[in-house]
HTML snippet that shows the backbone in 3Dmol.js (N, CA, C, O; Angstrom):
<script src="https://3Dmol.org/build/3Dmol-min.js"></script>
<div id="view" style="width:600px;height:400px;position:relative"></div>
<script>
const pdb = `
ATOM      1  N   UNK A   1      98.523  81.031 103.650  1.00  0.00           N
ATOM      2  CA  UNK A   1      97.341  80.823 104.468  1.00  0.00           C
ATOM      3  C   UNK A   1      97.515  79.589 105.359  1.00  0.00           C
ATOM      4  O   UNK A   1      97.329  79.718 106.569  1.00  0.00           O
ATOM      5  N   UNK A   2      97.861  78.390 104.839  1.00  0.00           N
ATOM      6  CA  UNK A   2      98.194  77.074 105.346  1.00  0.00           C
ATOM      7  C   UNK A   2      98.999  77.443 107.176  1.00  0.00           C
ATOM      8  O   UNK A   2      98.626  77.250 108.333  1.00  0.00           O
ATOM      9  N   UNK A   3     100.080  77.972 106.594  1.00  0.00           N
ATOM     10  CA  UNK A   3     101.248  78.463 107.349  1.00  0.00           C
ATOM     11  C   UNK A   3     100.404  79.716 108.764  1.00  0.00           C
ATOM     12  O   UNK A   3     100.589  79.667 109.980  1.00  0.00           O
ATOM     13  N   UNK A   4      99.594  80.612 108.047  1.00  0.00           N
ATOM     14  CA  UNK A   4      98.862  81.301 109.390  1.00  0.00           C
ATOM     15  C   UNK A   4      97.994  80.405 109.852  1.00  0.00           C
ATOM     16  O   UNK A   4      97.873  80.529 111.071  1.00  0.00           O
ATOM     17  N   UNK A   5      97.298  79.502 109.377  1.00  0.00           N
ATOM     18  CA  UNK A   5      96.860  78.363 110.152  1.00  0.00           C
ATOM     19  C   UNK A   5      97.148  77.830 110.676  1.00  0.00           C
ATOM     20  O   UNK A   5      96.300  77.354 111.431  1.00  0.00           O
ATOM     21  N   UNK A   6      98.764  77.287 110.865  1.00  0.00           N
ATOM     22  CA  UNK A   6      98.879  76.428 111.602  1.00  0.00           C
ATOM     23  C   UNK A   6      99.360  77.500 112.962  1.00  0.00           C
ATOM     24  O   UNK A   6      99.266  77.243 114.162  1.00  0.00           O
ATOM     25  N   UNK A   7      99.788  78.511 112.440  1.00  0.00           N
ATOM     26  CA  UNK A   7     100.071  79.588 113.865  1.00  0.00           C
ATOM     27  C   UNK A   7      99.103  79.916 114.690  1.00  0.00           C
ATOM     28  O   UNK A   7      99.200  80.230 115.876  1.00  0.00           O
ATOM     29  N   UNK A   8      97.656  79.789 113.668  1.00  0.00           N
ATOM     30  CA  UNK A   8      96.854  80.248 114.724  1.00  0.00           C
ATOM     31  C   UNK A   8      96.385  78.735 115.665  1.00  0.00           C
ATOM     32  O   UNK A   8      95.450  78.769 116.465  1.00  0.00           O
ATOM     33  N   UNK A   9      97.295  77.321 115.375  1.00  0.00           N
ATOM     34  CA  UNK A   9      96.622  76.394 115.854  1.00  0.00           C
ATOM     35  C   UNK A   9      97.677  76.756 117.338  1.00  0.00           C
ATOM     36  O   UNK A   9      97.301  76.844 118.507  1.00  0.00           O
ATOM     37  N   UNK A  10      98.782  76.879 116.895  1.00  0.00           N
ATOM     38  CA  UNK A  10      99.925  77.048 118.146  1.00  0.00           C
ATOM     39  C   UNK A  10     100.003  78.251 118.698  1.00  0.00           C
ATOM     40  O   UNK A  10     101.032  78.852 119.008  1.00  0.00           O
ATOM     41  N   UNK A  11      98.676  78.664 118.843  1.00  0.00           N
ATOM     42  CA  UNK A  11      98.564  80.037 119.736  1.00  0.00           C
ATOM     43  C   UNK A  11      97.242  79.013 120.830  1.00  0.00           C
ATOM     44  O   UNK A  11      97.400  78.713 122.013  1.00  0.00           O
ATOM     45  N   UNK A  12      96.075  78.690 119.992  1.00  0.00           N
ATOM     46  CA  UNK A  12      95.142  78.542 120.474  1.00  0.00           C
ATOM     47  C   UNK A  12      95.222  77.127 121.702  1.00  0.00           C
ATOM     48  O   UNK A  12      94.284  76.764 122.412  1.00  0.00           O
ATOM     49  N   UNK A  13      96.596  76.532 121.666  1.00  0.00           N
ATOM     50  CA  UNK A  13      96.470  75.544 122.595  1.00  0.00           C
ATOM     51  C   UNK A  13      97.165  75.800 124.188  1.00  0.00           C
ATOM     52  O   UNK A  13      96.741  75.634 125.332  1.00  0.00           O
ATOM     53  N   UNK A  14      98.460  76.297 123.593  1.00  0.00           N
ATOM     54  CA  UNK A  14      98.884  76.697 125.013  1.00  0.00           C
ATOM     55  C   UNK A  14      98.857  78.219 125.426  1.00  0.00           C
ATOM     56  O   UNK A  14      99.476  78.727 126.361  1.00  0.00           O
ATOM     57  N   UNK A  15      97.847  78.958 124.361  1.00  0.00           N
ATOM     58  CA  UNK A  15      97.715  80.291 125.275  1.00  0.00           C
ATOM     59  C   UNK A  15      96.303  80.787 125.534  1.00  0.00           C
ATOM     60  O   UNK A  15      96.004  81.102 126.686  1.00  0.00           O
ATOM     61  N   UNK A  16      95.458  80.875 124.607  1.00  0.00           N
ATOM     62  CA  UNK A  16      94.031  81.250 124.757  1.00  0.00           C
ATOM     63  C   UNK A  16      93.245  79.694 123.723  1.00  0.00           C
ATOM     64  O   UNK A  16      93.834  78.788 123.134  1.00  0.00           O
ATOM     65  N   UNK A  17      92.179  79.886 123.835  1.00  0.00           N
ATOM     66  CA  UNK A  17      91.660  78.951 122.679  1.00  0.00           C
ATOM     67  C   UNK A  17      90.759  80.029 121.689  1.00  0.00           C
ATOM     68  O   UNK A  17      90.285  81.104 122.056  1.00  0.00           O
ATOM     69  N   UNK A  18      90.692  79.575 120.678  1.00  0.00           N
ATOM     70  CA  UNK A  18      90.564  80.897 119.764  1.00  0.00           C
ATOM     71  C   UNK A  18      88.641  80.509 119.574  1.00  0.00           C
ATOM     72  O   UNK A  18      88.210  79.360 119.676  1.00  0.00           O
ATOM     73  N   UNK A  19      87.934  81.474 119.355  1.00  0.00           N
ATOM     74  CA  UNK A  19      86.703  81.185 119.212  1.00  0.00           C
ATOM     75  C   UNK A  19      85.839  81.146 117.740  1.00  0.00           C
ATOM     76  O   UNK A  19      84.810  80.562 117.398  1.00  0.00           O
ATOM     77  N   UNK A  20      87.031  82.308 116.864  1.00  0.00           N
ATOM     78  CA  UNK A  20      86.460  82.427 115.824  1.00  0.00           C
ATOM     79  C   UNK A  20      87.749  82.567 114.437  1.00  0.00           C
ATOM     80  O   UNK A  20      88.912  82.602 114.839  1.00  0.00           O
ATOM     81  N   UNK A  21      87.602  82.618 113.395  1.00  0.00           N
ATOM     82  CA  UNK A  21      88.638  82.537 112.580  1.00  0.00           C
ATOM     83  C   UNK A  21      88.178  84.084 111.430  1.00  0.00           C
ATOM     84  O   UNK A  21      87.217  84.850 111.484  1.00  0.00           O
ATOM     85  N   UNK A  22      88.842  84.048 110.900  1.00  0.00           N
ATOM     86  CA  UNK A  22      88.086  85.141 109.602  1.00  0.00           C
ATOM     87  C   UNK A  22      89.532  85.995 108.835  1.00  0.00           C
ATOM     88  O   UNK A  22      90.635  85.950 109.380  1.00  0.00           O
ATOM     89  N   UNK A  23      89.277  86.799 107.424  1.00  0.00           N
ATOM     90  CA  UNK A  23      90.205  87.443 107.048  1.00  0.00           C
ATOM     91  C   UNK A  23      90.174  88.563 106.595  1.00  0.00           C
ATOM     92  O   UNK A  23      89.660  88.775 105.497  1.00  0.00           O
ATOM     93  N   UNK A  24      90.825  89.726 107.484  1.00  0.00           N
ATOM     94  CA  UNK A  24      90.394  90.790 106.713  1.00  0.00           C
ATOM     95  C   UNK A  24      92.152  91.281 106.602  1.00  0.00           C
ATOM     96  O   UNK A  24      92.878  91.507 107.571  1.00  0.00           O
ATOM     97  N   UNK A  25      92.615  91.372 104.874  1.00  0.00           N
ATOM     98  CA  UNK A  25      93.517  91.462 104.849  1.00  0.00           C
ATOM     99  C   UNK A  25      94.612  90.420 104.772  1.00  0.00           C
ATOM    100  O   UNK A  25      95.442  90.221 103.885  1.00  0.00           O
ATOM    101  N   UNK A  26      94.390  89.756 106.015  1.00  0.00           N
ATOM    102  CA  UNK A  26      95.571  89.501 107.008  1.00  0.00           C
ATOM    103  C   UNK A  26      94.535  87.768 107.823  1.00  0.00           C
ATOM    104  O   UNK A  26      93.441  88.090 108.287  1.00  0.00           O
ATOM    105  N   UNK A  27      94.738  86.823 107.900  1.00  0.00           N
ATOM    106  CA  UNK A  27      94.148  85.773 108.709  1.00  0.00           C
ATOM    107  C   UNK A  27      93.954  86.257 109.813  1.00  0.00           C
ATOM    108  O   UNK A  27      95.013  86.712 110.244  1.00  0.00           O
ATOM    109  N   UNK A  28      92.858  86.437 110.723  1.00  0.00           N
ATOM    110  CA  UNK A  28      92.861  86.703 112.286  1.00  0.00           C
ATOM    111  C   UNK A  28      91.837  86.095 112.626  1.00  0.00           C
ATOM    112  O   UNK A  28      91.002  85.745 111.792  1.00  0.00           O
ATOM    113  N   UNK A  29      91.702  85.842 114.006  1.00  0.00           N
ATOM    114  CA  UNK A  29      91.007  85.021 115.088  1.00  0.00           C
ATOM    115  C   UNK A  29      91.042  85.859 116.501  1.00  0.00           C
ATOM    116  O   UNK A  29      91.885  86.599 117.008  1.00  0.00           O
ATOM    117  N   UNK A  30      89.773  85.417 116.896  1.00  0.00           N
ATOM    118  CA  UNK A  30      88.810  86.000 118.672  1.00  0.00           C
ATOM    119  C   UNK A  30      89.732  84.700 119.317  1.00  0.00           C
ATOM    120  O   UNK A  30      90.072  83.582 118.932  1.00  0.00           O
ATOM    121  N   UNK A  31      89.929  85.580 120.580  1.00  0.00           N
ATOM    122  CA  UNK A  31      89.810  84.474 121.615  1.00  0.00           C
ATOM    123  C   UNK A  31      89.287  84.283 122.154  1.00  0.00           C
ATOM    124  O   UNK A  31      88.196  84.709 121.774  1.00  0.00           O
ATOM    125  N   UNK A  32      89.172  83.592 123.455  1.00  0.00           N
ATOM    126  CA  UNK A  32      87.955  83.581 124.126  1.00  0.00           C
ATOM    127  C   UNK A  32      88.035  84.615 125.284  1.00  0.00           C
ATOM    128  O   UNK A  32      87.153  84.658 126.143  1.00  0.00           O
ATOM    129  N   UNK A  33      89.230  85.542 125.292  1.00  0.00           N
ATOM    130  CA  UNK A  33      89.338  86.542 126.166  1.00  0.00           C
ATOM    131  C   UNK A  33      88.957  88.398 125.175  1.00  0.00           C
ATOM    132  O   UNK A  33      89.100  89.567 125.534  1.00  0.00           O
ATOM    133  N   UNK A  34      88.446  87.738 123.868  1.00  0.00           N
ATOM    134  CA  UNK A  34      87.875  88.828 123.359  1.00  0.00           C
ATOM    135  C   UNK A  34      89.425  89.642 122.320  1.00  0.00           C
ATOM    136  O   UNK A  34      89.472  90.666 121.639  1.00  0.00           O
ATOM    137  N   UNK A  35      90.364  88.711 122.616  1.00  0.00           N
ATOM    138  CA  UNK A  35      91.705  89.341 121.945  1.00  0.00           C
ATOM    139  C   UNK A  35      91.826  89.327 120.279  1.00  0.00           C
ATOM    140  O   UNK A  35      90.780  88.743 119.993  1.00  0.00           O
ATOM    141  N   UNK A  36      92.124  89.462 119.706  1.00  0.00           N
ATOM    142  CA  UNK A  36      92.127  89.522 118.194  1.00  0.00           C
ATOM    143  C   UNK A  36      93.454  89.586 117.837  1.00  0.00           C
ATOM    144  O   UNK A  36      94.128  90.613 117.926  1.00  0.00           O
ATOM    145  N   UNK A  37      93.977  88.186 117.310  1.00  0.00           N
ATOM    146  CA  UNK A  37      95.182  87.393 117.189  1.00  0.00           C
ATOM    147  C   UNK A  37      94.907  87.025 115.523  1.00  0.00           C
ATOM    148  O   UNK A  37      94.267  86.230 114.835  1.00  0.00           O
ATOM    149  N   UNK A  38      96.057  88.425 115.354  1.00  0.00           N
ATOM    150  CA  UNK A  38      96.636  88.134 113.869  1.00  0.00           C
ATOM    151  C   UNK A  38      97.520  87.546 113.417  1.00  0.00           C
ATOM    152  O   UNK A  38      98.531  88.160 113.758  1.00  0.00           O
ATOM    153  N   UNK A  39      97.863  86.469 112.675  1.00  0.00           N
ATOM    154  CA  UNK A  39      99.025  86.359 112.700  1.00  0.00           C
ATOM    155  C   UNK A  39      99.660  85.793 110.987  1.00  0.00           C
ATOM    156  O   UNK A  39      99.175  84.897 110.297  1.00  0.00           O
ATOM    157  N   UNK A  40     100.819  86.634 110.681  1.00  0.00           N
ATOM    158  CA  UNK A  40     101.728  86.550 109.987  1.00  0.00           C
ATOM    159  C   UNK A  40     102.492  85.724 109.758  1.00  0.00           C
ATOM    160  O   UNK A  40     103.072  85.423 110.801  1.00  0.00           O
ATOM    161  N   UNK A  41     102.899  85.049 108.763  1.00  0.00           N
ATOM    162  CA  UNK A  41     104.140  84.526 108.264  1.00  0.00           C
ATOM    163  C   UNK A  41     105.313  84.791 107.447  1.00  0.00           C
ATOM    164  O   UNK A  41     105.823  84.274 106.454  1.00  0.00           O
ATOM    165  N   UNK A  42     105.611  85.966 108.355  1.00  0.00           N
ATOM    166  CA  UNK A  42     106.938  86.984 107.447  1.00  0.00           C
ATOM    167  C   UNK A  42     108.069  87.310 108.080  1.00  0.00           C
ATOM    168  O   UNK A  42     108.133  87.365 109.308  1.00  0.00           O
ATOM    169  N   UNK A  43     109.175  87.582 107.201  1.00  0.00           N
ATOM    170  CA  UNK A  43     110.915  87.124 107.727  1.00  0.00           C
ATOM    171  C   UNK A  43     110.482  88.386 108.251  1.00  0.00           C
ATOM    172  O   UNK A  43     110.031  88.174 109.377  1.00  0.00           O
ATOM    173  N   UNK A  44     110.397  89.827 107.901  1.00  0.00           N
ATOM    174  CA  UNK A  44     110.600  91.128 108.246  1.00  0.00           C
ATOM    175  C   UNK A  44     109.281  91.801 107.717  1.00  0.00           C
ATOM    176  O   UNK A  44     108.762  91.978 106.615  1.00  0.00           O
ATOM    177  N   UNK A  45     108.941  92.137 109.231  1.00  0.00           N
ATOM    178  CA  UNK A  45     107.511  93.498 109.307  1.00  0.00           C
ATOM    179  C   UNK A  45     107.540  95.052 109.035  1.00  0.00           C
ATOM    180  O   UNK A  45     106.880  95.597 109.920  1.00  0.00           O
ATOM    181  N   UNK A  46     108.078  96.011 108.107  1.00  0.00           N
ATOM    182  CA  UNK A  46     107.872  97.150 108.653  1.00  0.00           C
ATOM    183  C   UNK A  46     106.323  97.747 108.338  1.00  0.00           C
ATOM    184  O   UNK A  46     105.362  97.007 108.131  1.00  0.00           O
ATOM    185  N   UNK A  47     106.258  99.211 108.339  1.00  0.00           N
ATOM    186  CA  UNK A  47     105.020  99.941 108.941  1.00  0.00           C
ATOM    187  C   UNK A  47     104.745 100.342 106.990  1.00  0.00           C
ATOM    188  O   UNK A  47     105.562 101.055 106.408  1.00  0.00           O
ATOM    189  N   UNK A  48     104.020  99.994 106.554  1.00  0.00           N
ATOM    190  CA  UNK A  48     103.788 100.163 105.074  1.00  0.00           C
ATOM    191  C   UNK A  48     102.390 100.369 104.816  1.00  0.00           C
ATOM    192  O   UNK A  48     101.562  99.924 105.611  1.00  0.00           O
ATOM    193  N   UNK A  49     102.010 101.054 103.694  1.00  0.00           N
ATOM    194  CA  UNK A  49     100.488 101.773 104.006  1.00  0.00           C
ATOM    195  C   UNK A  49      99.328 100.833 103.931  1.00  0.00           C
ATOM    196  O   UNK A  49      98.170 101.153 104.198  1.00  0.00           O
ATOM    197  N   UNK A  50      99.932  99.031 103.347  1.00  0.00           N
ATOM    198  CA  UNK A  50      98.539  97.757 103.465  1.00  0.00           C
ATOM    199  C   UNK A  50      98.509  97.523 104.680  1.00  0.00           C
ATOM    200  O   UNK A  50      97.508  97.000 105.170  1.00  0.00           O
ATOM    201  N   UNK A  51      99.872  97.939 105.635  1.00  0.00           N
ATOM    202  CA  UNK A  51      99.386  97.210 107.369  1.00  0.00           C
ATOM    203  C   UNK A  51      98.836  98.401 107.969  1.00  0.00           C
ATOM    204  O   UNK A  51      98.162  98.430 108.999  1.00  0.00           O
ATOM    205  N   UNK A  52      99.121  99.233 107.358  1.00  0.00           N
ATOM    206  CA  UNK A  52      98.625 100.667 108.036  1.00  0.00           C
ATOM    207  C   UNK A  52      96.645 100.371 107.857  1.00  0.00           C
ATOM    208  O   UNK A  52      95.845 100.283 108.788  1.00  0.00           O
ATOM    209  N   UNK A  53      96.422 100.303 106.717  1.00  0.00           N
ATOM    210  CA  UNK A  53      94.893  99.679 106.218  1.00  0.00           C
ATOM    211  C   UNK A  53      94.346  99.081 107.138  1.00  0.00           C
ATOM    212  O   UNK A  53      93.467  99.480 107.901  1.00  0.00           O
ATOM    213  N   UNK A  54      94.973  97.888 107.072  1.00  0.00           N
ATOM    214  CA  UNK A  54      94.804  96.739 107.537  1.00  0.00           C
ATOM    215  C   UNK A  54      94.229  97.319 109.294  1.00  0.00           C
ATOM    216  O   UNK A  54      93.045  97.282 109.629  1.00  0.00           O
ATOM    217  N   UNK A  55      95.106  97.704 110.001  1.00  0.00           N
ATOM    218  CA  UNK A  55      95.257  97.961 111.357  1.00  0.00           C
ATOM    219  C   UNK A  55      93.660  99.148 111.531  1.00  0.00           C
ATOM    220  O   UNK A  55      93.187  99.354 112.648  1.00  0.00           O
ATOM    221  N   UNK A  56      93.138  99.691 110.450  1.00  0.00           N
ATOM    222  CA  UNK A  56      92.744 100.857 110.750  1.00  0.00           C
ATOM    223  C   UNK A  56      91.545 100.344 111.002  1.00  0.00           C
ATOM    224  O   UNK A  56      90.837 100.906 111.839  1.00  0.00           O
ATOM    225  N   UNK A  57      90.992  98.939 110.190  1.00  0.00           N
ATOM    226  CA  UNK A  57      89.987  98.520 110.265  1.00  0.00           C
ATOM    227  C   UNK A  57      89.301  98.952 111.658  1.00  0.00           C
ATOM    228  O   UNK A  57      89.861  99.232 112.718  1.00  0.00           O
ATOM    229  N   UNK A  58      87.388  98.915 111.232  1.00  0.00           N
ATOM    230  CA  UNK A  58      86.864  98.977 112.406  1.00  0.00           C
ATOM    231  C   UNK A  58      86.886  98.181 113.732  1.00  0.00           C
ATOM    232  O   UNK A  58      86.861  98.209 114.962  1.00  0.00           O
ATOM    233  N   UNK A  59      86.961  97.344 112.431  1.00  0.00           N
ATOM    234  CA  UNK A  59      86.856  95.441 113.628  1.00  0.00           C
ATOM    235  C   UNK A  59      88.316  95.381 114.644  1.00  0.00           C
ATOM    236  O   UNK A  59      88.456  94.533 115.525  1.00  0.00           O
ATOM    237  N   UNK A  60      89.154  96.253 114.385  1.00  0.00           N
ATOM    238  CA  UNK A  60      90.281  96.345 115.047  1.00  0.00           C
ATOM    239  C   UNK A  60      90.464  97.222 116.088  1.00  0.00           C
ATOM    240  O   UNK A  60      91.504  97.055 116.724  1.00  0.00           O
ATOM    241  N   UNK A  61      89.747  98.098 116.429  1.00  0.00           N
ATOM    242  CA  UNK A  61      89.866  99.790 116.891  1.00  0.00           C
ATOM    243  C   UNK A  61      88.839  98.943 118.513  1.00  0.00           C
ATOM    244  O   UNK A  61      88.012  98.068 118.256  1.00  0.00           O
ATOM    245  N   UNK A  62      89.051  99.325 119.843  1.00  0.00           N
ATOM    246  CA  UNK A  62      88.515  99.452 120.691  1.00  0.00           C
ATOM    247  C   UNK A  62      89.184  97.806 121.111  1.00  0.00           C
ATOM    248  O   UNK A  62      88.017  97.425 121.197  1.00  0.00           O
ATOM    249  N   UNK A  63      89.635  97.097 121.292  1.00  0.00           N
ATOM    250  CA  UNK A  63      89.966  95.753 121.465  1.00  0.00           C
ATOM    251  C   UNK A  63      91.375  95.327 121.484  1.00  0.00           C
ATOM    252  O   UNK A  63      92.016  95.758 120.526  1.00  0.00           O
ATOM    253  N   UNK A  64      92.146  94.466 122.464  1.00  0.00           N
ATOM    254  CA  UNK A  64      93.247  94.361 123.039  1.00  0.00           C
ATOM    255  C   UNK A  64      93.640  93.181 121.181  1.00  0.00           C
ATOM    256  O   UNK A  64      92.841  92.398 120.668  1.00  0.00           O
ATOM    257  N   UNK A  65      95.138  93.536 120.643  1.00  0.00           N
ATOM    258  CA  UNK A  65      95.111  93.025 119.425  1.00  0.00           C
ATOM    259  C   UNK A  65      96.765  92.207 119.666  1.00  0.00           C
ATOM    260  O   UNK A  65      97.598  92.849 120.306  1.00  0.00           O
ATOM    261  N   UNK A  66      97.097  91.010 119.206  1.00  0.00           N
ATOM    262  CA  UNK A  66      98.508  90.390 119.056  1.00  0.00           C
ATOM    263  C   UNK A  66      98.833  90.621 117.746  1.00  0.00           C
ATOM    264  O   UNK A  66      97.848  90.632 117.008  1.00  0.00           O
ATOM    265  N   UNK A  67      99.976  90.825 117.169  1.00  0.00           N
ATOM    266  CA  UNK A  67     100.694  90.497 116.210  1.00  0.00           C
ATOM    267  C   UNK A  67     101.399  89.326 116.273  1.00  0.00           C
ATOM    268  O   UNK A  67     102.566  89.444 116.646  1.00  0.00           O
ATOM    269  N   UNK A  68     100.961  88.109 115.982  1.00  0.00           N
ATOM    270  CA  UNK A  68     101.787  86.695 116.151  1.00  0.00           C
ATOM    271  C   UNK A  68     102.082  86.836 114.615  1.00  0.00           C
ATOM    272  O   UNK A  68     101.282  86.711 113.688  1.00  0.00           O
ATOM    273  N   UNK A  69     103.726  87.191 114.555  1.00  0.00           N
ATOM    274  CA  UNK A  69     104.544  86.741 113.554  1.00  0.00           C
ATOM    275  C   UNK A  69     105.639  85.680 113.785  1.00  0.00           C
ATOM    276  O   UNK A  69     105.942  85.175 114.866  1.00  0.00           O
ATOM    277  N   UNK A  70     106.326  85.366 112.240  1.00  0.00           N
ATOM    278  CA  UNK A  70     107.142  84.248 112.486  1.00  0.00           C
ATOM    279  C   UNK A  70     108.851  84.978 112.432  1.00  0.00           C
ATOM    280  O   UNK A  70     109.734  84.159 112.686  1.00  0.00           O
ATOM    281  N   UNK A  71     109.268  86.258 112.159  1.00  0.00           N
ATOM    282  CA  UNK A  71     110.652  86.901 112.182  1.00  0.00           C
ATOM    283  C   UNK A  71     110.217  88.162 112.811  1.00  0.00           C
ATOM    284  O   UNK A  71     109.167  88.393 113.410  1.00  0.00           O
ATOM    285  N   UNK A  72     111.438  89.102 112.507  1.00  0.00           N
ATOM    286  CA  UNK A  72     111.183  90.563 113.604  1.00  0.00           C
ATOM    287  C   UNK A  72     109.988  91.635 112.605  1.00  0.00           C
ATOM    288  O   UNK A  72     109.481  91.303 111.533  1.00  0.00           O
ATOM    289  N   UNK A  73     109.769  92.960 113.350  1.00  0.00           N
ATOM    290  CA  UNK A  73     109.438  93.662 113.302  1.00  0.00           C
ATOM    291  C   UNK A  73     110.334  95.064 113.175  1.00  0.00           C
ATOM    292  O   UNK A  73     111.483  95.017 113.613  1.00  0.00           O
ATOM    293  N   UNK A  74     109.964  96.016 112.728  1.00  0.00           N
ATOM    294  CA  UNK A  74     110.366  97.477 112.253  1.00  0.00           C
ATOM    295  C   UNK A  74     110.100  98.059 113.804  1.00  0.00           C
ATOM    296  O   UNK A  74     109.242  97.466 114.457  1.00  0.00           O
ATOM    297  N   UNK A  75     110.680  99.005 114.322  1.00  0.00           N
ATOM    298  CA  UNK A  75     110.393  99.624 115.763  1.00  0.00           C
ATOM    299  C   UNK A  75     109.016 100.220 115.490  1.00  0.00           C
ATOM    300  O   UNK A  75     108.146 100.170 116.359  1.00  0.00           O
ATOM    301  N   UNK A  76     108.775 100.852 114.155  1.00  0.00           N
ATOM    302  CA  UNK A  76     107.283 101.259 113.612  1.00  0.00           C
ATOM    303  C   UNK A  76     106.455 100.620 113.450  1.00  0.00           C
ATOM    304  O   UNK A  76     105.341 100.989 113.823  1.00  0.00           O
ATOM    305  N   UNK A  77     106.597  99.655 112.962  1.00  0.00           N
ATOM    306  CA  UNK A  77     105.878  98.474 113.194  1.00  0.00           C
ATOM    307  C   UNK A  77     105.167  98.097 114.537  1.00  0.00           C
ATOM    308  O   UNK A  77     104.559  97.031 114.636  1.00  0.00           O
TER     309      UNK A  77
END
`;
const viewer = $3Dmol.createViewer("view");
viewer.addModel(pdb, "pdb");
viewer.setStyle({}, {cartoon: {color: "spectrum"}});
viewer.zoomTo();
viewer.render();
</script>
């Protein structure tokens, strides 16, 4: 948690400023452009049925979304 905190501090200065914080799942934050900036602290992402969950949420569906992780991603992913 510490660790997505501090990612979401080094998102919110030199790219958007974030408006709100919260966790469903996963740490995520609003920006002030309405974006919903999740972000991870993991060597390797693939597509597995808790991010699948996770993603399906309501609060997620209709709204422009980042994946700010700290290593790669699965092409499914």
């Amino acid at each position: 948690m510490v660790i997505s905190l501090r990612m979401s501090a080094q998102y919110h200065e030199p790219v958007h400023p974030l408006k709100a914080l919260t966790v469903y799942g996963a740490l995520a934050a609003l920006d002030e452009s309405g974006t919903m900036v999740v972000t991870a602290p993991v060597d390797y992402m693939s597509w597995v049925e808790p991010l699948d969950a996770l993603t399906a949420q309501e609060v997620f569906s209709n709204r422009n979304k980042i994946m700010y992780i700290t290593g790669e991603m699965s092409a499914k992913a």
